[in-house]
C-alpha positions as CSV (number, residue, x, y, z in Angstrom):
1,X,38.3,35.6,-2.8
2,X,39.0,34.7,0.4
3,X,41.6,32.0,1.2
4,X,42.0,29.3,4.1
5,X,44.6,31.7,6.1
6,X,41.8,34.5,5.6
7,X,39.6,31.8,7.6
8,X,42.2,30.4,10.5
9,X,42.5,34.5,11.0
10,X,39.0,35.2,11.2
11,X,38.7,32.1,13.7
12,X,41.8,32.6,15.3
13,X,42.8,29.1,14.6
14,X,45.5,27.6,12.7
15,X,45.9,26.5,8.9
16,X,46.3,23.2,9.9
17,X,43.0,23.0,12.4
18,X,41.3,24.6,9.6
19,X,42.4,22.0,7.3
20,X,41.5,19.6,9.6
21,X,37.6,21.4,9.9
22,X,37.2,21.1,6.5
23,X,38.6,17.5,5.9
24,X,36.1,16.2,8.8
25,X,39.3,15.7,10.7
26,X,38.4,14.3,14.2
27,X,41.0,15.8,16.1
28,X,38.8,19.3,16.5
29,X,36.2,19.8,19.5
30,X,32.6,21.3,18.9
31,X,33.6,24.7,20.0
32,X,36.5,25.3,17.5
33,X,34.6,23.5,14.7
34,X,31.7,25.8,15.3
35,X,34.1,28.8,15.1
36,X,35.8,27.7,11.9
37,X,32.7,26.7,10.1
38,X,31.2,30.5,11.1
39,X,34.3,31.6,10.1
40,X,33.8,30.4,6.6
41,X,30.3,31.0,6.1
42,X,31.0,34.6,6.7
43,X,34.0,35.1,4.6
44,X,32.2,33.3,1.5
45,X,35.3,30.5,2.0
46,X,34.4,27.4,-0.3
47,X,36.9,24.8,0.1
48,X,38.3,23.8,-3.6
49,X,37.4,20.1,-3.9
50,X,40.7,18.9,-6.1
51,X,42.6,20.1,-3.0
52,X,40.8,18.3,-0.5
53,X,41.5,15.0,-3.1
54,X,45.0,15.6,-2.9
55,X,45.4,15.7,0.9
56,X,42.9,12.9,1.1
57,X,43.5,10.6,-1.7
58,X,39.8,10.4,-2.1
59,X,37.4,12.1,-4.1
60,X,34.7,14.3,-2.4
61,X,31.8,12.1,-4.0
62,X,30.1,9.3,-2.5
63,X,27.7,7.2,-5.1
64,X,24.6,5.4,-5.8
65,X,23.5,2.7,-8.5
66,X,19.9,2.6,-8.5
67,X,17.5,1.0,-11.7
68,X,15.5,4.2,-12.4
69,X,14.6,7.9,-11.5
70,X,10.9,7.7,-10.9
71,X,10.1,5.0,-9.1
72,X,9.2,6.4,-5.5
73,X,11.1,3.6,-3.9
74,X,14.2,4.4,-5.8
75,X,13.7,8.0,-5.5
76,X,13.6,7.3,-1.9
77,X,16.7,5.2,-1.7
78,X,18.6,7.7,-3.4
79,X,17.7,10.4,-1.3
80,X,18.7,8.6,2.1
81,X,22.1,8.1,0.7
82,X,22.1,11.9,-0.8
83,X,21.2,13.3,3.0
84,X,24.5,11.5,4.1
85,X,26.1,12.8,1.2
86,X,25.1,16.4,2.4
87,X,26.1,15.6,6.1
88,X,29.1,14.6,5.1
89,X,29.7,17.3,2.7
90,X,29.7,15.0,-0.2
91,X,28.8,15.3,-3.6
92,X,26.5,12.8,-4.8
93,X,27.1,10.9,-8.1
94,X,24.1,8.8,-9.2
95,X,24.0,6.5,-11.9
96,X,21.4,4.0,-13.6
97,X,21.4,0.7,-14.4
98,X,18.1,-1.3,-15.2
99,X,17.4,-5.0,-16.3
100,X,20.6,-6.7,-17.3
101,X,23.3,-7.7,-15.6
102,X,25.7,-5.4,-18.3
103,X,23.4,-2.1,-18.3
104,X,24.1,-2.5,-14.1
105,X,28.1,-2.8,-14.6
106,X,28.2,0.3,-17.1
107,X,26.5,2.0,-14.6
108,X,28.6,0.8,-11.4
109,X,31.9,1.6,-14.0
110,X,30.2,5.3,-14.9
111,X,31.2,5.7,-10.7
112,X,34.2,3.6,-10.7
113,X,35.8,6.1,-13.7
114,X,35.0,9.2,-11.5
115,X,37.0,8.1,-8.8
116,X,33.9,7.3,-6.4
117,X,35.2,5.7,-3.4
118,X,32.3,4.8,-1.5
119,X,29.4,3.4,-3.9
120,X,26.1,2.0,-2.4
121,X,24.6,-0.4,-5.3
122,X,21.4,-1.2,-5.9
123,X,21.9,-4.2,-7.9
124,X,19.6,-7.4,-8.7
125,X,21.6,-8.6,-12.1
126,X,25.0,-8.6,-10.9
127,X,25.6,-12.2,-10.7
128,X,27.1,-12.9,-6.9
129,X,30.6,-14.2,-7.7
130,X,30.8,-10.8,-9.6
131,X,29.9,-8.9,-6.8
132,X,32.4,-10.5,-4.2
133,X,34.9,-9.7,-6.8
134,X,34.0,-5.9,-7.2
135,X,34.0,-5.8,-3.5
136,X,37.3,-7.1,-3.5
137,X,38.2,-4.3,-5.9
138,X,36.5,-1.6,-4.6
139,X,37.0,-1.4,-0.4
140,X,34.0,1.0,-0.5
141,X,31.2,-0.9,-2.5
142,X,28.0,-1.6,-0.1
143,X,25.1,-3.6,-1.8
144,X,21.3,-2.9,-0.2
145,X,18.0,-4.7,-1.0
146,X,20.3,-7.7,-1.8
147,X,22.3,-10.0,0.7
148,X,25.4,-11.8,-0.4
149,X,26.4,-14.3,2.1
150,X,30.6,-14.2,0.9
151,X,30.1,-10.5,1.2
152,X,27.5,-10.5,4.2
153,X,29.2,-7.4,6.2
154,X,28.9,-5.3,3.5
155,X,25.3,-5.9,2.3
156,X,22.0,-4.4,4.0
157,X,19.1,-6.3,3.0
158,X,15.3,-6.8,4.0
159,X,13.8,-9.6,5.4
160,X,11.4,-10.3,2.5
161,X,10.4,-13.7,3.3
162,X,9.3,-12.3,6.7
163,X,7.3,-10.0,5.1
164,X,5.5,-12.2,3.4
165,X,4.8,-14.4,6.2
166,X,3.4,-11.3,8.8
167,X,0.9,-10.4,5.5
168,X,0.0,-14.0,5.6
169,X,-0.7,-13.9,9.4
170,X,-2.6,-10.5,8.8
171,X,-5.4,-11.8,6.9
172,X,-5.7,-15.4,8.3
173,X,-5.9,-12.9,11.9
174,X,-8.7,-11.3,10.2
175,X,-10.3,-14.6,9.8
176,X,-9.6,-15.0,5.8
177,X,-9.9,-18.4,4.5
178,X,-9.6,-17.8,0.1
179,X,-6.8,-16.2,-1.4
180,X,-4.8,-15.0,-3.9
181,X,-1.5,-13.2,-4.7
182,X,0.0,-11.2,-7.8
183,X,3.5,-10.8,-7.6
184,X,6.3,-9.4,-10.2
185,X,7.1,-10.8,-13.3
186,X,10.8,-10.1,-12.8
187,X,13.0,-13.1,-12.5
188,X,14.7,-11.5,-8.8
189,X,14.9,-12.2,-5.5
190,X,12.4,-9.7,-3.7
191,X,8.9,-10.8,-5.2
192,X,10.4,-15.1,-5.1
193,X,10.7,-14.3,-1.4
194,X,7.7,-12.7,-0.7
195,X,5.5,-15.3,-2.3
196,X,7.5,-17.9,-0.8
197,X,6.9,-15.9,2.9
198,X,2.9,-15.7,2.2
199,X,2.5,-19.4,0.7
200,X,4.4,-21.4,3.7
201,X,2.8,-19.3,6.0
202,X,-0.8,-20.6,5.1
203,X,0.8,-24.3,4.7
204,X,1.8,-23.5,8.3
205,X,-1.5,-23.1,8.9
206,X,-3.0,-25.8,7.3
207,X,-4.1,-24.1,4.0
208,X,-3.7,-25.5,0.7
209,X,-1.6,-23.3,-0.8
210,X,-1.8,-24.6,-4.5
211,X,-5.3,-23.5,-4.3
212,X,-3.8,-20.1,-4.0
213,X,-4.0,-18.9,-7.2
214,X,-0.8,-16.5,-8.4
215,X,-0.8,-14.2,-11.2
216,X,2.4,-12.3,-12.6
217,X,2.4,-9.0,-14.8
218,X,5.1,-6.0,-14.4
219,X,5.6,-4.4,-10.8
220,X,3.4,-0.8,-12.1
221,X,-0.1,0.2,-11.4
222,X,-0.7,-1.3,-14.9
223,X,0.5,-4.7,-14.1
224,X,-1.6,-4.4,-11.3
225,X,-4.8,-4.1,-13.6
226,X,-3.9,-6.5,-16.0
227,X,-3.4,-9.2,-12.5
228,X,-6.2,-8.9,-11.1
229,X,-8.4,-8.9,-14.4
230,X,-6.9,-12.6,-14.9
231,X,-7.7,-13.3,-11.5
232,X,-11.2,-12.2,-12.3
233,X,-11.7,-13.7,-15.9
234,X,-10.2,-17.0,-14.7
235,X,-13.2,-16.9,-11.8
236,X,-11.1,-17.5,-9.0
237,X,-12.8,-16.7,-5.7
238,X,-11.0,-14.9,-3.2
239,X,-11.4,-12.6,-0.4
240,X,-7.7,-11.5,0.2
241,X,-5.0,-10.4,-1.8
242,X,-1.5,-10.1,-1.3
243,X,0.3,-8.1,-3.8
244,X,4.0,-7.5,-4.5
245,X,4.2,-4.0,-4.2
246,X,1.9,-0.8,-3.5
247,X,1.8,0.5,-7.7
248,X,0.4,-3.2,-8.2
249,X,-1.9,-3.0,-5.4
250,X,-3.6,0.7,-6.4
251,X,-3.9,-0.8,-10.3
252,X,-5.4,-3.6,-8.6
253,X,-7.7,-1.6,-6.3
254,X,-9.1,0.1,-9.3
255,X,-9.6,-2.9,-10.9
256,X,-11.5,-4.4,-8.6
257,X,-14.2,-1.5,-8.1
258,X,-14.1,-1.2,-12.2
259,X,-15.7,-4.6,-11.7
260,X,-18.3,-4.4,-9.2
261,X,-15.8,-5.2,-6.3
262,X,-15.6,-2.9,-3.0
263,X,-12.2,-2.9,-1.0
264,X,-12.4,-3.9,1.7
265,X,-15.8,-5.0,2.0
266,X,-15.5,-7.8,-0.1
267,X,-11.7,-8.1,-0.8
268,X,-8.9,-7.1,1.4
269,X,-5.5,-5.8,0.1
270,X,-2.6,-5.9,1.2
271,X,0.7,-4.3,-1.0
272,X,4.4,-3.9,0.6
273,X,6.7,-1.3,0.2
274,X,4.8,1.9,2.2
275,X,5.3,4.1,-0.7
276,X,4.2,7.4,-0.2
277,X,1.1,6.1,-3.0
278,X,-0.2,4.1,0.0
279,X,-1.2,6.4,1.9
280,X,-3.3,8.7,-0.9
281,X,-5.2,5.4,-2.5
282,X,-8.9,5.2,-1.7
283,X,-9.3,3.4,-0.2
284,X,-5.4,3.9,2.3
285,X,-3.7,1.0,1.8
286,X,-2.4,-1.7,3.9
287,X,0.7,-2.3,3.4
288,X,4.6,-3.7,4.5
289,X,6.6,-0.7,5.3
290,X,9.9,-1.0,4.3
291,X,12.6,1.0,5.1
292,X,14.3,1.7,2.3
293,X,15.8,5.5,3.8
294,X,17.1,4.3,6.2
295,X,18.2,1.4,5.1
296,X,19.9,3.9,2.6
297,X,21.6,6.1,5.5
298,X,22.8,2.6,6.8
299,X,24.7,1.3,3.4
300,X,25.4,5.2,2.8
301,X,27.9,5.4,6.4
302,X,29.0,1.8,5.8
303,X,30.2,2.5,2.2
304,X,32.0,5.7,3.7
305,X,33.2,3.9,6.8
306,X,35.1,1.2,4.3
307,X,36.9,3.7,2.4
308,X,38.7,4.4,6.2
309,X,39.1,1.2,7.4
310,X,39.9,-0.1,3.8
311,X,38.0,-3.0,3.0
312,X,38.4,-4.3,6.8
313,X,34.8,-3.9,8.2
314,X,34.7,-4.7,11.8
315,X,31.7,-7.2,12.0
316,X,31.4,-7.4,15.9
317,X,30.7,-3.6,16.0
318,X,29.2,-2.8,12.7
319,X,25.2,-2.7,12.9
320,X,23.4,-5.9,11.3
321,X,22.5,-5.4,7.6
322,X,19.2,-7.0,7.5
323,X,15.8,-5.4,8.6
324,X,12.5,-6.3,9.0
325,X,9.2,-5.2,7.0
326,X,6.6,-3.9,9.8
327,X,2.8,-4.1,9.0
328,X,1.1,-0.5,8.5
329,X,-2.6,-1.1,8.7
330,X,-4.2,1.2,7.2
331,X,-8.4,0.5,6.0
332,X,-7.7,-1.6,2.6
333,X,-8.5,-4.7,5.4
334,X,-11.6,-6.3,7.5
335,X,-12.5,-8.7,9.2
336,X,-14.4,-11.4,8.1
């Protein structure tokens, strides 16, 4: 088995610079890294990871909290943080936590116990007095999809009441005039604010917004169906709909044609998120991208920047947290 004087031979480097290669030291230039990485490909060298923790003091992990596995936004979150991970010659620790405030600290602690430095959490349960505390705790913690003012430098967040407001402006562009909305029927942040967004952009516009009507199931296709059938059975008229998120809007899609209904010919759709789902419903959907990888990437480097600088982010250089849903128009919307 070869062993890390086998590699500064092979290179023609010392122990130390090879140390330093495989420790991301910063004190090497392109050339010698490239030699010292070839150096160990070819010997079969695999640095031993309890090692690197003892030079280091950190473990060779970076983590991630998200609420589940299958969701294709989570799924997508996970894997911007997991590319870092791999840049960075991480190992990626991932941990679940769904729908209480408890089953999110167990899975936060499941990361804290395996010495995970650098933790990006997604977290919507967590009340915020908690969270500053953690962060005090743990110099690595980075929150995303969530923005803590006390903790502001370490959050990255979307600007969902934006989003709602540029869907708003969407249809009423369109020349829309009766609408509706179905949104989650989780007590969080993200579907309050995109409401909210939607509803004072038509007030800005002159539109009644209580006669708006607003239905609430669970965020899934199936919530979707069971939203829009109330919408229907109620006899609301309406020839836009804003829903919270893309699995809502293809249930709701369906829905709609089930009952006679063709989208976009007589109702337009709009969901948000830009799942990959939005672009194979029929018809494409139109939809608030959000940028949830790289968003990920961004909270990933942060997390991994604070376990250097310990706890002490530099706010004038560090890149601003929050971003900004873009429209993606795809043909679930016409004119009137």
């Amino acid at each position: 088995m070869a062993t890390i004087k086998d590699v500064a031979k092979q290179a023609g480097v010392s122990i130390a610079t090879v140390s330093r290669v495989i420790n991301l030291g910063e004190k090497v230039n392109a050339q010698t890294r490239a030699k010292v990485t070839a150096a160990m490909q070819e010997l079969g060298y695999r640095p031993n990871a309890n090692a690197r923790a003892l030079v280091t003091q950190k473990t060779a992990t970076i983590g991630v909290v998200i609420p589940e596995l299958t969701d294709p936004f989570f799924a997508s979150l996970a894997s911007g943080v997991d590319e870092i991970a791999k840049e960075k010659r991480l190992q990626l620790l991932l941990s679940t936590g769904t729908g209480s405030e408890e089953s999110e600290l167990q899975a936060l602690n499941v990361l804290i116990d395996r010495n995970c430095d650098a933790i990006v959490i997604h977290s919507k349960h967590i009340a915020s007095d908690k969270l500053i505390a953690l962060a005090k705790q743990h110099p690595g913690l980075v929150l995303i999809d969530r923005c803590v003012e006390a903790i502001q430098e370490r959050c990255v967040w979307l600007d969902n009441l934006e989003g709602g407001k540029i869907a708003a402006r969407h249809f009423l562009a369109l020349g829309h005039k009766q609408f509706a909305c179905i949104s989650s029927e989780y007590d969080i942040e993200d579907p309050r604010l995109r409401l909210q967004g939607f509803q004072q952009c038509l007030i800005e516009n002159n539109i009644d917004s209580d006669n708006t009507p607003v239905t609430f199931a669970p965020p899934n296709q199936q919530g979707g169906e069971i939203a829009v059938q109330k919408l229907l059975t109620d006899g609301h008229q309406f020839t836009a709909l804003f829903v919270y998120n893309d699995a809502m809007a293809s249930g709701a899609i369906s829905t709609l044609e089930d009952n006679g209904f063709r989208v976009p010919e007589d109702i337009s759709v709009i969901g948000f998120d830009d799942v990959i789902l939005a672009s194979y419903t029929r018809p494409k959907l139109t939809t608030m991208h959000y940028p949830v990888n790289a968003m990920a990437k961004q909270a990933a480097h942060l997390a991994l920047q604070l376990t250097e600088t310990n706890a002490a982010p530099l706010k004038q250089k560090q890149e601003s947290g929050k971003h900004l849903p873009r429209l993606v128009n795809r043909a679930s919307c016409v004119r009137r």
